[in-house]
VOPAGU-2260 file (C-alpha; in pm, 1 decimal, decimal comma):
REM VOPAGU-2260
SITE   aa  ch    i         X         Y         Z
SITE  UNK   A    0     741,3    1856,7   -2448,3
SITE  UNK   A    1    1034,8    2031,0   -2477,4
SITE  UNK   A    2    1153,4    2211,6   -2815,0
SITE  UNK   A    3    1465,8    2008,1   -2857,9
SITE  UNK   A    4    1260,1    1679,0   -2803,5
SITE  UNK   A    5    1011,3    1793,5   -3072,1
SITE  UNK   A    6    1304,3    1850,0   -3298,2
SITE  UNK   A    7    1463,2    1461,7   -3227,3
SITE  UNK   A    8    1081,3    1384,5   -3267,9
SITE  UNK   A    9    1067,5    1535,1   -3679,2
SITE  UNK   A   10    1410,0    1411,6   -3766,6
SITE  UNK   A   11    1304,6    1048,5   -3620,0
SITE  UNK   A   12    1003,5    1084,3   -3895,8
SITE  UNK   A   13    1203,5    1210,6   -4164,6
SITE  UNK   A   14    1464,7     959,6   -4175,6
SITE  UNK   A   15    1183,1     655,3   -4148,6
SITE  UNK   A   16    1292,5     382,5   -4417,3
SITE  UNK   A   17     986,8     357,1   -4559,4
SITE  UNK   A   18    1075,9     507,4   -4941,2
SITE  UNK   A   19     758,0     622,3   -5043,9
SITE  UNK   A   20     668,2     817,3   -4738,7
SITE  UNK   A   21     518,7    1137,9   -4679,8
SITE  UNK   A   22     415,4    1374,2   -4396,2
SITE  UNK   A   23     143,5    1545,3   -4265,6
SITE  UNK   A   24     106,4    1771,5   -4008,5
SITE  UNK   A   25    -288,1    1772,3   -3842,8
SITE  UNK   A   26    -416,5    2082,7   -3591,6
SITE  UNK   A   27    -612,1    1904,7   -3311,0
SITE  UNK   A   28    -903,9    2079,4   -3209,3
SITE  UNK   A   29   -1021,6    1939,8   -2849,9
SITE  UNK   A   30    -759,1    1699,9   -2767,8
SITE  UNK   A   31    -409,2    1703,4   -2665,8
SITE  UNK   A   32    -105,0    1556,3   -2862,4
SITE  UNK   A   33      29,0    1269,0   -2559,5
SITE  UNK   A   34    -332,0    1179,0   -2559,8
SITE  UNK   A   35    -397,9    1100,0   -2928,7
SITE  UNK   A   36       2,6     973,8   -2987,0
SITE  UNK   A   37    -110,1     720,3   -2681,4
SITE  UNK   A   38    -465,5     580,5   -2898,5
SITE  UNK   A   39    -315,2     587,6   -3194,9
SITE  UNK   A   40      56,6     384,1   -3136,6
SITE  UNK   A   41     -67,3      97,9   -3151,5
SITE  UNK   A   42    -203,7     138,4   -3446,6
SITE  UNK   A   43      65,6     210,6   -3686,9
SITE  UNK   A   44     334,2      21,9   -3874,3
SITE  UNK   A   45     656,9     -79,6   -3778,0
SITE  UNK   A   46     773,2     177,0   -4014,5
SITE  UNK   A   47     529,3     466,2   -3970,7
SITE  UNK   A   48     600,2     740,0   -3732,4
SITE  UNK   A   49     391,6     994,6   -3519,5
SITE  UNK   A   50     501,9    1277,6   -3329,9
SITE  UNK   A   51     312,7    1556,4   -3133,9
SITE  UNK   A   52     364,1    1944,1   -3137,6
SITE  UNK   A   53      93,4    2070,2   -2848,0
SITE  UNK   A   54    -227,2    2051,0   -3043,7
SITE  UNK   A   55     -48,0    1961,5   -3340,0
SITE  UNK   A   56      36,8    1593,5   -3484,0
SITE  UNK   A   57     269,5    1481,1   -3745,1
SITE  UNK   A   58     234,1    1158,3   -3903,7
SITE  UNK   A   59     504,4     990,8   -4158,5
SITE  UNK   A   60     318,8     724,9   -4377,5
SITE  UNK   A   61     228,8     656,3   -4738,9
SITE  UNK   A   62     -37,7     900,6   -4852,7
SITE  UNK   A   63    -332,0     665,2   -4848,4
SITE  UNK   A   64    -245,2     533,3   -4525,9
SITE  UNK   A   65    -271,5     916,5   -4420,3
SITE  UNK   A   66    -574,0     950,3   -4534,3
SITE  UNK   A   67    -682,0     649,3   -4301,5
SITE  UNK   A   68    -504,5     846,0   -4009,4
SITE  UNK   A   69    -648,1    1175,2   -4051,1
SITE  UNK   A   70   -1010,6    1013,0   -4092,2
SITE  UNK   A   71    -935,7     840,7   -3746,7
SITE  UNK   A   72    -809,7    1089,8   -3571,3
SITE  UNK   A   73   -1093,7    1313,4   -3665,7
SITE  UNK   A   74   -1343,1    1054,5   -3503,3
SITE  UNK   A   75   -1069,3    1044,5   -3143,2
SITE  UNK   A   76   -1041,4    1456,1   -3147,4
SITE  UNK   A   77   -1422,4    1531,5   -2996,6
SITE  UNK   A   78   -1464,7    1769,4   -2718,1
SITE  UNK   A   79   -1412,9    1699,8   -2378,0
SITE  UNK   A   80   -1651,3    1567,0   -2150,3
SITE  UNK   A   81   -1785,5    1610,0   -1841,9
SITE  UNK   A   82   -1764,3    1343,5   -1613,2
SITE  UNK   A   83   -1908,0    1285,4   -1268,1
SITE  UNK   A   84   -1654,1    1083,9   -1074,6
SITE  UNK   A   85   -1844,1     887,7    -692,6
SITE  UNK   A   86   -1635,3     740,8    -447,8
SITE  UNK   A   87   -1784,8     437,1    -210,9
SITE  UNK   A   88   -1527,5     413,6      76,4
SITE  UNK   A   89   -1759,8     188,5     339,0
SITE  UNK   A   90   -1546,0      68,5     659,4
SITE  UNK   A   91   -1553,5      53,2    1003,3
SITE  UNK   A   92   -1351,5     185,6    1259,0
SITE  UNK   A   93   -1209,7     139,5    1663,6
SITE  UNK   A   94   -1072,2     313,2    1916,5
SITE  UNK   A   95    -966,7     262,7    2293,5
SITE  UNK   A   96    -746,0     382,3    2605,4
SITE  UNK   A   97    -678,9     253,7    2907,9
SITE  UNK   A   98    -486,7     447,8    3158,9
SITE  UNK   A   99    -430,3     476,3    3532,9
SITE  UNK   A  100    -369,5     757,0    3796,7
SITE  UNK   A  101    -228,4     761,4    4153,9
SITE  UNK   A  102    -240,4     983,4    4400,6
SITE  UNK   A  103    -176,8     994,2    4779,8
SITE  UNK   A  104     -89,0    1215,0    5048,4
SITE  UNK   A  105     117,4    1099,7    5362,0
SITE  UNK   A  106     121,8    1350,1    5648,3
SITE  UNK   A  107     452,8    1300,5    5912,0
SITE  UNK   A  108     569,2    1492,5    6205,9
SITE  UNK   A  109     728,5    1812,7    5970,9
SITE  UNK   A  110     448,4    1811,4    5778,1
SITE  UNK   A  111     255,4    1632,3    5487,1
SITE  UNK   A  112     376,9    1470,6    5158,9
SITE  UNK   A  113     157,4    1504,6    4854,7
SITE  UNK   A  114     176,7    1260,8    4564,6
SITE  UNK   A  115      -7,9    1345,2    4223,9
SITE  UNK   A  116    -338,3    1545,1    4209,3
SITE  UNK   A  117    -563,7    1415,4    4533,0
SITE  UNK   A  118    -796,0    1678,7    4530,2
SITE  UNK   A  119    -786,3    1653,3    4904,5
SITE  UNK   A  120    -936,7    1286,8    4881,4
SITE  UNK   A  121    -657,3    1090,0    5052,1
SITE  UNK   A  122    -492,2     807,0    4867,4
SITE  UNK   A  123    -697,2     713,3    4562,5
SITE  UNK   A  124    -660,1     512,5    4259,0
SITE  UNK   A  125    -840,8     612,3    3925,7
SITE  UNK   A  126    -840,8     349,9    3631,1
SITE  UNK   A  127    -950,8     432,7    3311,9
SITE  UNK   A  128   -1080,1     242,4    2953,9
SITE  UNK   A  129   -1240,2     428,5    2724,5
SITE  UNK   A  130   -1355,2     242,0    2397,4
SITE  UNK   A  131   -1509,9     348,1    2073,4
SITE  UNK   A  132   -1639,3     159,9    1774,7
SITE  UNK   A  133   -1855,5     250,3    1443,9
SITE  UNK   A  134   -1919,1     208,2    1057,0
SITE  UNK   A  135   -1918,5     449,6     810,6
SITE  UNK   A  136   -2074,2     446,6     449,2
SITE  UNK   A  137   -2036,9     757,0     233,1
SITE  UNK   A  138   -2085,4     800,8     -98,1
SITE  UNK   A  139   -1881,4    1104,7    -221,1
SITE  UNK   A  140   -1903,4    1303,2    -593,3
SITE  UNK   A  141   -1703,2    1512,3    -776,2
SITE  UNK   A  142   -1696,7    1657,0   -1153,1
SITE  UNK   A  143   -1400,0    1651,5   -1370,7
SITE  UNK   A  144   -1299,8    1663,0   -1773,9
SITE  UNK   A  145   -1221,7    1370,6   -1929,3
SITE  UNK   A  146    -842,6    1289,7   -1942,6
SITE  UNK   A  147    -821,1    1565,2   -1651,8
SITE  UNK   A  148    -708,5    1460,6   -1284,3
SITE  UNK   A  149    -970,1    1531,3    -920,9
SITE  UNK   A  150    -844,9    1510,7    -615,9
SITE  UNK   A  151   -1043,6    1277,2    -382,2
SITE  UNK   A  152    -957,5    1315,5      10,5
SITE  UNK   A  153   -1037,9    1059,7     251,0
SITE  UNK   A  154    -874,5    1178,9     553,9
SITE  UNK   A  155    -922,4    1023,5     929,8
SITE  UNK   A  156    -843,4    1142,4    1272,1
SITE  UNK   A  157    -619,4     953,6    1530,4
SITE  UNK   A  158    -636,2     988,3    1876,0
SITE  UNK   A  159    -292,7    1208,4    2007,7
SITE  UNK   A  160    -165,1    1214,6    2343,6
SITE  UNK   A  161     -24,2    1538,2    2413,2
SITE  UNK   A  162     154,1    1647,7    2793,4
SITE  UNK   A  163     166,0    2024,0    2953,7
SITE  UNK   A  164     170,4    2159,6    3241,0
SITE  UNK   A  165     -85,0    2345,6    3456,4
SITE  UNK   A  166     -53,4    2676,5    3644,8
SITE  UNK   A  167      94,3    2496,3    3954,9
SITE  UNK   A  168     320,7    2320,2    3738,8
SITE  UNK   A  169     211,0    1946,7    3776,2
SITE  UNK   A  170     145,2    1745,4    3469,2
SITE  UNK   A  171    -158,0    1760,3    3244,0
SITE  UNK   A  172    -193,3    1476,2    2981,9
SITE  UNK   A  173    -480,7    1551,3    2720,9
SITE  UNK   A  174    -560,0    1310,6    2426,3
SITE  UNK   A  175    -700,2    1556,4    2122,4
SITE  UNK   A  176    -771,5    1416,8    1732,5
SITE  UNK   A  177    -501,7    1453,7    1499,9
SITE  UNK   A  178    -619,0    1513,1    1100,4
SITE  UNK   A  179    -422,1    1266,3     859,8
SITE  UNK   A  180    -491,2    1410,3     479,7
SITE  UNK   A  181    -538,4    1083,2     258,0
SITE  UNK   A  182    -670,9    1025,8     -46,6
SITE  UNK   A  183    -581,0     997,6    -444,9
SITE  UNK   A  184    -612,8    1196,4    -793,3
SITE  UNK   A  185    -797,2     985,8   -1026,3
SITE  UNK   A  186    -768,1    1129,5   -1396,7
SITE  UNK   A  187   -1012,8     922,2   -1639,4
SITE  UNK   A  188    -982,7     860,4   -2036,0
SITE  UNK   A  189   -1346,9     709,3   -2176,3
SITE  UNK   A  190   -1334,2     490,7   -2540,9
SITE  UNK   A  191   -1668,1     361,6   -2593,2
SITE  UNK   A  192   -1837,5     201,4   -2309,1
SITE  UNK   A  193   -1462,5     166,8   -2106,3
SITE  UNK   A  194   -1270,2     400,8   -1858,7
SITE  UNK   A  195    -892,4     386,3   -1739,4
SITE  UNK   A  196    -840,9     504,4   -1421,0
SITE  UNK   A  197    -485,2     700,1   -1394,1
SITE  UNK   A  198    -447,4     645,8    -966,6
SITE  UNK   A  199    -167,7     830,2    -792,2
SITE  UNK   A  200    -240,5     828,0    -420,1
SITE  UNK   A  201    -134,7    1035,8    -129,2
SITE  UNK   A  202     -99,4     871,7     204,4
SITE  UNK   A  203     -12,3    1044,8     545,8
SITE  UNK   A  204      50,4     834,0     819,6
SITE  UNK   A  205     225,1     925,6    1188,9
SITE  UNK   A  206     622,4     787,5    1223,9
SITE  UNK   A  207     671,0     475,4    1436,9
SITE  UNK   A  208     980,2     664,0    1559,9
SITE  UNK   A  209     837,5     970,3    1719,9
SITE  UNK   A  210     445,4    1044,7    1689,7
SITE  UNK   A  211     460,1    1413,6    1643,5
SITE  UNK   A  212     597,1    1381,4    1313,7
SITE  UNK   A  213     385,0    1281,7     940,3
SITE  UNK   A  214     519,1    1051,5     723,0
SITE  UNK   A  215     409,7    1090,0     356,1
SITE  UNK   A  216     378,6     792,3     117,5
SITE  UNK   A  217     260,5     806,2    -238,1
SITE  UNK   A  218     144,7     494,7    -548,0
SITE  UNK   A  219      51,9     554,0    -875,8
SITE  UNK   A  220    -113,7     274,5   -1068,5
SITE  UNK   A  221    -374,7     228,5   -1347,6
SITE  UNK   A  222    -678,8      24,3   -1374,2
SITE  UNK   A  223    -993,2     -31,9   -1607,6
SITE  UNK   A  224   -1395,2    -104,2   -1575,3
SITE  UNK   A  225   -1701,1     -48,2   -1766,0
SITE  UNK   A  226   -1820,6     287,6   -1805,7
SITE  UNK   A  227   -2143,7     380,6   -1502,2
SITE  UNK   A  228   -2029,0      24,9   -1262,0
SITE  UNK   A  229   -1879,0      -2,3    -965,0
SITE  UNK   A  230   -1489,7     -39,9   -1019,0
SITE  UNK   A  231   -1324,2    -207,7    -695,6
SITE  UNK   A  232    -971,7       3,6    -620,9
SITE  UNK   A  233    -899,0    -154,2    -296,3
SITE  UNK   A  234    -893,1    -113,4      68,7
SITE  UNK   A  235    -728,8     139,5     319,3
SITE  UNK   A  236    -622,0      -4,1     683,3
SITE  UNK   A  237    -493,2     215,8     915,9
SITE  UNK   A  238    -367,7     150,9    1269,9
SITE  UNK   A  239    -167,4     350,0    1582,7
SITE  UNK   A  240     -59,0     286,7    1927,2
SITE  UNK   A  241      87,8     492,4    2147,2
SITE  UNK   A  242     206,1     420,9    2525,8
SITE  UNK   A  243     318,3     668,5    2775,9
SITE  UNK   A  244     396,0     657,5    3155,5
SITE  UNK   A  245     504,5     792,2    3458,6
SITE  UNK   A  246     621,8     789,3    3838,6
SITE  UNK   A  247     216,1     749,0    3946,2
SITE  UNK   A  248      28,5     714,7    3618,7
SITE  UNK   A  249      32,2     511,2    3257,7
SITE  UNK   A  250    -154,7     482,7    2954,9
SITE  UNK   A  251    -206,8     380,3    2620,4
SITE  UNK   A  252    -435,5     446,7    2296,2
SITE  UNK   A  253    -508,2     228,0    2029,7
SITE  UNK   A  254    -700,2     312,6    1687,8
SITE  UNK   A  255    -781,2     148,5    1387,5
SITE  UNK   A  256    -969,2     202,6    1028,2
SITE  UNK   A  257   -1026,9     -10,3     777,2
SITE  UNK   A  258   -1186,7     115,5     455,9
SITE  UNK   A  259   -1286,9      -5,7     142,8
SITE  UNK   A  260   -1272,8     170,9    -160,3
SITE  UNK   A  261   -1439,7     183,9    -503,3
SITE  UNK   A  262   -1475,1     417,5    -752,5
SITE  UNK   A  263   -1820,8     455,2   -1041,2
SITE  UNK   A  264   -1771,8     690,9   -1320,0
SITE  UNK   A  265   -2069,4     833,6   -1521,2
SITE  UNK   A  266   -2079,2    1101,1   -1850,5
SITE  UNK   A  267   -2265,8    1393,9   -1776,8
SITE  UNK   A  268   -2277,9    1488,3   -2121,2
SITE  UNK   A  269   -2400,3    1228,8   -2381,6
């Protein structure tokens, strides 16, 4: 919070309507200002006022009123807690490609005409499907502070077909496994037996335009659940295809992942 915005913060307070008002300013000892101004909004008046200074709050209300404040936000301002944060992303995923090769060699009266990579075999014809399927389920952990953010990745590889040439100069087409970082910063706030979940995801994905470059894509949402259950987020389905030919040979690669997520937060210290 900027110092001007603190400023327009006070002089909102002091010029409340409410006649018989006074102020109050309260040192927080574990907890942030935005954090406590967010519980306790709802909570006032029409006419009462709350702003925040870092670790500081001032509060504009009638004097026992203020003492009803301070008592509450004595019983908000405990230390922070640990929290173990476990992600269940369960899902299955498939993979194929199907290509074909051609290669020949014609021999004539000036000499002989060699088409593609024979291998001194004479004309041949090589087709092939390659296809790959499994299921994952992974439970992954990590430990945070309440009201602080952890960075969960749940990145996946995609098949990439990628040409070069060899030392004779004819064309070499390999397929190698491109890394794709996904996955989401989940910050949680605990009252009681409840948790909000504070989601902002990041999601790389190839372009449909041209494969070689990442596309980034990001949400943010919230959502709720009971404190140690299993809180449903969603689902993650991914899918590419890529085709390629040439003069003698063709191919093309399919993958796709689906995933479903859900998230279980637990206190570590009670």
């Amino acid at each position: 919070m900027t110092t001007l915005l603190r400023f327009f913060l006070c002089a909102l307070l002091l010029t409340s309507p409410l006649v018989h008002a006074d102020m109050r300013v309260i040192q927080l000892q574990h907890r942030m200002d935005s954090e406590m101004i967010q519980l306790l909004q709802p909570m006032l008046n029409p006419w009462e006022g709350i702003a925040g200074n870092g670790q500081q709050l001032i509060l504009r209300a009638e004097s026992e009123r203020l003492d009803e404040l301070e008592q509450l936000i004595a019983s908000l301002d405990t230390p922070l807690r640990r929290v173990l944060i476990t992600l269940d992303d369960s899902g299955g995923h498939i993979s194929s490609e199907r290509g074909i090769d051609i290669s020949a060699r014609a021999s004539g009266r000036h000499g002989e005409v060699v088409i593609g990579d024979d291998g001194n075999r004479g004309n041949r014809v090589d087709i092939r499907h390659y296809s790959t399927t499994g299921n994952n389920s992974g439970l992954r952990s990590i430990q945070t502070l309440e009201g602080s953010a952890a960075f969960i990745q749940t990145g996946q590889q995609i098949p990439q077909q990628q040409w070069s040439r060899d030392q004779y100069g004819r064309p070499l087409m390999q397929t190698v496994q491109r890394q794709l970082t996904q996955g989401f910063y989940v910050t949680p706030s605990i009252q009681g037996n409840r948790v909000t979940l504070e989601l902002s995801t990041q999601n790389d994905r190839l372009s449909r335009q041209d494969s070689r470059i990442v596309e980034q894509n990001s949400l943010s949402t919230r959502i709720g659940g009971q404190l140690g259950e299993w809180i449903e987020i969603g689902g993650l389905s991914q899918s590419s295809q890529h085709d390629s030919s040439g003069i003698l040979s063709g191919s093309k690669s399919y993958s796709t992942e689906n995933n479903s997520l859900r998230i279980k937060v637990q206190l570590l210290d009670e």
